[in-house]
C-alpha positions in Angstrom: 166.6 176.8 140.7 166.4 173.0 140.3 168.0 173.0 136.8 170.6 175.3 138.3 171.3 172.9 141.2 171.6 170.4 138.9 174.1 171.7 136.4 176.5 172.2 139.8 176.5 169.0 140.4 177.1 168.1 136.7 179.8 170.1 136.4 181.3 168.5 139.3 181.2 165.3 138.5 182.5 165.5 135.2 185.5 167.4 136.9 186.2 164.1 138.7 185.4 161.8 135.7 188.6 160.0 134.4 188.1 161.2 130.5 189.6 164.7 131.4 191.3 165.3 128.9 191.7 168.9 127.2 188.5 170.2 125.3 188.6 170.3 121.9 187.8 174.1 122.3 190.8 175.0 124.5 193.1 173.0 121.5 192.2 175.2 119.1 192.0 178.3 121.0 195.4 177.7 122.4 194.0 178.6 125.5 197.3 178.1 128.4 198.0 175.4 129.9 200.3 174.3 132.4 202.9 171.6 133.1 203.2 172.3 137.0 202.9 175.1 139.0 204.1 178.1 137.1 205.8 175.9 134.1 204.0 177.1 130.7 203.5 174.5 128.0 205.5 174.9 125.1 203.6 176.9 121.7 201.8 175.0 119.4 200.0 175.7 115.7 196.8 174.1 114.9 196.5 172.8 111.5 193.0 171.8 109.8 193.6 168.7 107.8 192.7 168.7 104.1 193.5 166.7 101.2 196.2 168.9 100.3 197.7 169.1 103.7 197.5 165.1 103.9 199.1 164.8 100.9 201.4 167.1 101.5 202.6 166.5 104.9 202.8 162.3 104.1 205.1 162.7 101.0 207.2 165.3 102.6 208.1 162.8 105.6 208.8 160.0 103.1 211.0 162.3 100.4 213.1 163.4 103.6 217.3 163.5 102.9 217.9 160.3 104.6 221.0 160.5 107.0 223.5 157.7 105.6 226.8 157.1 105.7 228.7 158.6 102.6 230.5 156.9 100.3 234.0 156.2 100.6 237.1 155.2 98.5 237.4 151.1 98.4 240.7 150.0 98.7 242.3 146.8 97.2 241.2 143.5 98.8 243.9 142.3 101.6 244.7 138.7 102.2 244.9 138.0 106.0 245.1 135.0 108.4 242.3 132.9 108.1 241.9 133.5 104.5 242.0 130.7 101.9 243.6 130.6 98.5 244.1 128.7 95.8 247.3 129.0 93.6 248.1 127.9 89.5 251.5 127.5 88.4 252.0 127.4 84.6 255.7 127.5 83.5 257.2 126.3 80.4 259.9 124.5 78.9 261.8 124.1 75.6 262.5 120.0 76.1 259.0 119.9 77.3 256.9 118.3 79.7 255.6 115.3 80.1 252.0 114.9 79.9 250.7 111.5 81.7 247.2 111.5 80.3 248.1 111.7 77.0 251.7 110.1 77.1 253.0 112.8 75.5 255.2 116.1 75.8 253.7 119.4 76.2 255.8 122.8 76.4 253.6 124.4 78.8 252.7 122.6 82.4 249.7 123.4 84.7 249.6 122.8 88.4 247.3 123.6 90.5 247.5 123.6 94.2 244.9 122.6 96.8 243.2 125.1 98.5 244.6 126.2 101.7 244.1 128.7 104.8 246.9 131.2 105.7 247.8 130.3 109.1 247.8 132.4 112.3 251.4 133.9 111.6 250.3 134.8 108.3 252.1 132.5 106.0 251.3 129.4 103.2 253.5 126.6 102.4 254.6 126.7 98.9 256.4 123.9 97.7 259.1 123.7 96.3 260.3 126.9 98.1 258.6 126.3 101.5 256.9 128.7 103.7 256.0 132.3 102.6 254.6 135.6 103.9 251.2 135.5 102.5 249.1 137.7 105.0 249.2 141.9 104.3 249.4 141.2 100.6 247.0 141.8 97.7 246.0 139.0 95.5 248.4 140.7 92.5 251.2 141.2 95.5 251.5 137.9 96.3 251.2 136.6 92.7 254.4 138.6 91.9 256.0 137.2 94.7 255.6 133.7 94.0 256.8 134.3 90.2 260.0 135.9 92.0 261.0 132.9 93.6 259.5 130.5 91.9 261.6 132.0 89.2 264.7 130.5 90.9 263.6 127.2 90.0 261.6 127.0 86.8 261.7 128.5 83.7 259.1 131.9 83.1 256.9 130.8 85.8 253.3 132.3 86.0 251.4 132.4 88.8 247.3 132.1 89.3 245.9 133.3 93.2 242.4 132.7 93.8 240.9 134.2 96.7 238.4 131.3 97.2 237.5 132.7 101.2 237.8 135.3 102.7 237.9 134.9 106.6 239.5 138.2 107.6 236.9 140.2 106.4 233.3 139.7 106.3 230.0 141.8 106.6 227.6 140.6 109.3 223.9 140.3 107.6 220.8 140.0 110.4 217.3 140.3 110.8 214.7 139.1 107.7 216.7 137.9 104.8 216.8 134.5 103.5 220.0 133.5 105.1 221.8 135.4 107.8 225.4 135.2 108.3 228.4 136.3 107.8 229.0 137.7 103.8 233.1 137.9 102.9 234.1 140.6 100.9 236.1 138.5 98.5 235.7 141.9 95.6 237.2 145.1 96.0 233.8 147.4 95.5 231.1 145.3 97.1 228.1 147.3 97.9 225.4 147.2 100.6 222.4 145.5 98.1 225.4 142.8 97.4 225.6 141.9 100.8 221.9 142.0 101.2 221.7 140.1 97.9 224.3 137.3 99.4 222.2 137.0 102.3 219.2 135.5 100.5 217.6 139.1 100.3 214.8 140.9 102.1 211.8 138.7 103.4 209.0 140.8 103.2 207.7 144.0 101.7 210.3 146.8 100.9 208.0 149.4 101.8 208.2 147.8 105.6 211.9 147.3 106.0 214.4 149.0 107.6 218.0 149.0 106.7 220.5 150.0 110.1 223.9 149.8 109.0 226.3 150.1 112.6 230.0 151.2 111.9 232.7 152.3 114.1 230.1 152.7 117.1 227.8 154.3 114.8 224.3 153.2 112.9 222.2 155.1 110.8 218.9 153.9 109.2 217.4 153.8 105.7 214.4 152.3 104.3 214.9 149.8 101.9 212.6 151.7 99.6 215.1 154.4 99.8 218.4 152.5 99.2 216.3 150.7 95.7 215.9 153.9 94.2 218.8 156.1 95.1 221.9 154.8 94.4 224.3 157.3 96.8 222.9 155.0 99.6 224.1 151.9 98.3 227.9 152.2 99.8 230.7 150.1 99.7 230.4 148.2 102.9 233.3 147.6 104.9 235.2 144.6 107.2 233.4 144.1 110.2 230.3 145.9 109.4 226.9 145.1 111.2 224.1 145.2 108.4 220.4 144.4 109.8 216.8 144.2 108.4 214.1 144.7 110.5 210.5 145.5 109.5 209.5 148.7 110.6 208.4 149.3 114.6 206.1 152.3 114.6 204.5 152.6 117.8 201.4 155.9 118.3 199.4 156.4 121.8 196.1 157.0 121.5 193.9 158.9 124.1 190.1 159.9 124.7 187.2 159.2 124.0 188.3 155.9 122.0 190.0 154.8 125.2 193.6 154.5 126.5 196.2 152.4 124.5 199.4 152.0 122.0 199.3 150.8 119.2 202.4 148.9 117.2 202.4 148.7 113.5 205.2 146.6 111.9 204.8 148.9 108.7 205.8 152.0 107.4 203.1 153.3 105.5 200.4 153.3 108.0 197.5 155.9 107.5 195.2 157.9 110.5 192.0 155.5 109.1 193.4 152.3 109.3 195.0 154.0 113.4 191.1 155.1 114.2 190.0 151.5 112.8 192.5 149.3 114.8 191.7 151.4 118.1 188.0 151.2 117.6 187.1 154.1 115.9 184.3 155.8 117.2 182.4 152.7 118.7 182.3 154.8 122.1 179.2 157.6 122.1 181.3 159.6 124.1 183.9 160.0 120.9 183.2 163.7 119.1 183.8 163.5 115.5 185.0 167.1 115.8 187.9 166.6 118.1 190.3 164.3 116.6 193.9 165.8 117.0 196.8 164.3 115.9 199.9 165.3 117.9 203.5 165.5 116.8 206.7 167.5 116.3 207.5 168.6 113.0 210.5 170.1 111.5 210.1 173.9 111.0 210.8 173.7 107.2 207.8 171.0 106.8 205.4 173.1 108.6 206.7 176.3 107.0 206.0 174.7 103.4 202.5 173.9 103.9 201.6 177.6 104.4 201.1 177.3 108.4 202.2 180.7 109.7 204.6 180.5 112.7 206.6 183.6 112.7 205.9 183.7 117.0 206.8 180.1 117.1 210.1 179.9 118.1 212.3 176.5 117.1 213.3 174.3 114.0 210.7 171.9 115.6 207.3 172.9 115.9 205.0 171.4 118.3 202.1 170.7 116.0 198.4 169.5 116.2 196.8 168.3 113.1 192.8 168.3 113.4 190.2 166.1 111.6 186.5 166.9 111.3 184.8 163.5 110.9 181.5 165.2 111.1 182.1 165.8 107.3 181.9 162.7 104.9 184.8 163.3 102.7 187.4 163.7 105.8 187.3 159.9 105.5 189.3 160.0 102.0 191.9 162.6 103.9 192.4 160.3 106.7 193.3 157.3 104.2 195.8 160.0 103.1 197.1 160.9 106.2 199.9 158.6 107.0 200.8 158.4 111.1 204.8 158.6 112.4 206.5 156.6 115.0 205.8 158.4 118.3 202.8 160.2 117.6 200.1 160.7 119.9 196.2 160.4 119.2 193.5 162.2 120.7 189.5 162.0 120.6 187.9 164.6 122.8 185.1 162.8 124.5 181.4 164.2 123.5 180.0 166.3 126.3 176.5 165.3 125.8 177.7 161.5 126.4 179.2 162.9 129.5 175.9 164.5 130.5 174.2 161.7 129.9 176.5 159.8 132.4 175.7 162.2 134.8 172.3 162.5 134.1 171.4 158.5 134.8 172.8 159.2 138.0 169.9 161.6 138.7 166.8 160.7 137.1 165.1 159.4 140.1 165.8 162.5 141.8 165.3 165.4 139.1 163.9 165.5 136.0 166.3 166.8 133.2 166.3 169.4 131.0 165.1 168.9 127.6 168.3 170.7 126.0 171.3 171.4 126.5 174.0 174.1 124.6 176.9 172.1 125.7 179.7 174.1 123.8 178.6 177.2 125.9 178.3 175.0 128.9 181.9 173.1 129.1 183.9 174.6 126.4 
């Protein structure tokens, strides 16, 4: 009657204790649960984690179609205001001209023009014809343009324009290269790694970086992994786009036994081990080395292609709880496989004999305990 009195009061106070968190039991039973009053929680699949699994589920996140932007036709470079060029004039000349640094005649003359900037309204000064529409032109446009009239005054003129800066339109590189800026687009098919290139490269591990390209209001993310070794990501970049690096944000929550906490990892290959080992592990005698469930959404087509059955599952994303069972050895080598996802949630169901002995300190002076206890049967 004692033992039964005490067991009451055990249960009671382990009702109140702040670890309540699901059983590992009811997770895998799917027993129901409830997110208010009479709202159902949404279906979920149970997976047991093996090698295979690990392996599996890890390479299929990574080999993922990344959504880019496509590729699309580059057209010719345009000169605009702001711009600087630099133009050669070679003509020639049957009485010949004279050459100064040699004191002699030559039937061919070279001249080449400073540099300068189209202006505001879009126009160079061009002497000896004087001011000319420069700006809406291609490079070749505006060369046949200045043979034109330079024609009017020399004989067979050919003209040289050199882009030398290009102002009007420029990529925008940020984040961890060697030297962010502004990158012009002086060529006519420069590519996202050029720009990236230009920008003093990546500073840091590929495997951790993040390339976000914004466009017309839109941006859309690669890993730099991703855009090394598939060449349909490396576009043509266009005038005013935004191109940034950023190592990679993955943030998890972890719950339980282990204690209460997010974790950030600026990486992207980060593994359930090295999660359990920054959190603590199983330092904590309440942790039970047969409840840790890993939770996260998966697509549909993932889940169905490791053999899970969820025909009653309803959804292209599946609400799905991995389990590990650290009470066996080798589960440590499928953890080190097991690579975590942004956003995923980490729970350790606490031990139940830890929480009886909690309770049990509290009344030693008062009753002896019990010798055993079958705590699955008891709280599970």
């Amino acid at each position: 009657m004692r033992h039964i009195l005490f067991l009451s009061v055990a249960c009671i106070a382990l009702a109140a204790c702040g670890g309540g968190g699901p059983s590992a039991r009811t997770i895998v039973d799917g027993s129901e649960l409830t997110m208010g009053a009479s709202q159902k929680a949404s279906p979920y699949v149970v997976i047991d984690v093996s090698d295979q699994i690990a392996s599996a589920v890890s390479s299929r996140a990574l080999d993922q179609e990344p959504h880019f932007f496509g590729s699309v036709k580059s057209g010719p470079v345009i000169i605009g205001a702001g711009d600087a060029v630099q133009i050669s004039i070679v003509s020639s000349s049957e009485a010949g001209f004279v050459n100064f640094t040699s004191a002699s005649l030559s039937p061919i003359s070279t001249t080449t023009l400073p540099p300068q900037t189209i202006s505001e309204t879009g126009t160079i000064n061009m002497p000896p014809i004087g001011r000319l529409k420069a700006s809406g032109l291609t490079v070749q446009e505006l060369e046949s343009e200045l043979e034109g009239r330079l024609g009017e005054v020399l004989v067979d003129p050919s003209v040289i324009v050199e882009l030398v800066d290009r102002e009007s339109a420029r990529v925008k590189v940020v984040g961890v290269v060697g030297a962010p800026g502004a990158v012009p687009l002086t060529e006519v098919n420069t590519r996202l790694l050029d720009v990236i290139l230009s920008s003093g490269g990546p500073a840091g591990r590929s495997e951790d970086i993040l390339v976000s390209l914004s466009r017309s209001g839109q941006t859309k993310t690669v890993e730099l992994r991703q855009l090394y070794e598939d060449p349909r990501l490396n576009i043509t970049v266009q005038a005013n786009d935004v191109v940034a690096l950023e190592l990679a944000d993955q943030k998890i929550t972890i719950l339980g036994a282990t204690g209460n906490q997010s974790l950030r990892f600026n990486e992207q290959q980060v593994t359930l081990a090295e999660a359990l080992a920054e959190s603590g592990g199983f330092q904590s005698p309440r942790s039970k080395r047969t409840g840790v469930f890993l939770y996260r959404r998966v697509p549909r087509d993932m889940i169905s292609g490791i053999g899970a059955n969820i025909e009653a599952v309803p959804g292209d994303i599946i609400n799905t709880i991995f389990r590990f069972d650290f009470t066996d050895p080798s589960i440590l080598f499928t953890a080190n496989a097991f690579e975590i996802a942004d956003g995923d949630v980490l729970y350790v169901a606490d031990s139940v004999n830890a929480e009886i002995s909690n309770v049990l300190s509290v009344f030693t002076s008062f009753i002896p305990a019990p010798s055993t206890f079958t705590s699955e049967a008891i709280f599970e």
